[in-house]
N, C-alpha and C positions, 0 to 999 in steps of 0.2 A: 785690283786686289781681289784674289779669289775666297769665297768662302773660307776656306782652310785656313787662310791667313788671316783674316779678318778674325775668326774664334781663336787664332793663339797671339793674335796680339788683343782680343778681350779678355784671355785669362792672363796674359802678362801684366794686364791695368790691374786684375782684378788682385793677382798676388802683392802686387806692388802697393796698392791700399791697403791691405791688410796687413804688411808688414809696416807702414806708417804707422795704420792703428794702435799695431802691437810697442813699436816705438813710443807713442808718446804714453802710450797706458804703461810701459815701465821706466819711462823719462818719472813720468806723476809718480809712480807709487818708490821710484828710488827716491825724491823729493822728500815726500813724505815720511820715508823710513828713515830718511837723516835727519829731518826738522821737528816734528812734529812727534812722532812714536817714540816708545821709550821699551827698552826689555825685550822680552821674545818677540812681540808685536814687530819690532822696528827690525828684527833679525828676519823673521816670519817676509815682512815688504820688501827687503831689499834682498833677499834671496829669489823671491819673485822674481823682483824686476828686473834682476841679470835673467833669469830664463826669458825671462820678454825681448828682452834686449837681444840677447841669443839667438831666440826663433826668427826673430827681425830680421836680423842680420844672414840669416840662412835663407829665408824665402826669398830676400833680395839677391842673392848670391844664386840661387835657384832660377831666377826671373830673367837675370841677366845675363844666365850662363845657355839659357834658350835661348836670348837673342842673339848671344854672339857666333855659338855655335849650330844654328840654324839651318837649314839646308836650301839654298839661294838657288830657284827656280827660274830662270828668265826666258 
């Protein structure tokens, strides 16, 4: 594994964690916007937490779409 590979498959870990993060930080705050908030409050979270959700879902979509399309050196 050459350098090169080795730094795009660290930033592929690294987007990959940060789209969990962002996953369960709007998993929580949609919880919260349905259970617990009440009013704009609870509108205010769960508008959030789809954008969380959203970015997630795009950095992973981004992470994965380097590895697939990759360009395969042997």
């Amino acid at each position: 594994m050459s350098a090169d590979d080795a730094q795009q498959s660290a930033r592929r870990r690294n987007r990959m964690l940060l789209a969990g993060l962002l996953a369960v930080a709007g998993l929580i705050l949609l919880l919260l916007g349905f259970t617990v908030a009440s009013g704009t409050v609870a509108g205010v979270e769960v508008v959030l937490a789809l954008l969380l959700l959203v970015s997630s879902y795009a950095i992973q979509r981004l992470a994965r779409r380097e590895t697939v399309y990759r360009d395969e050196r042997r």
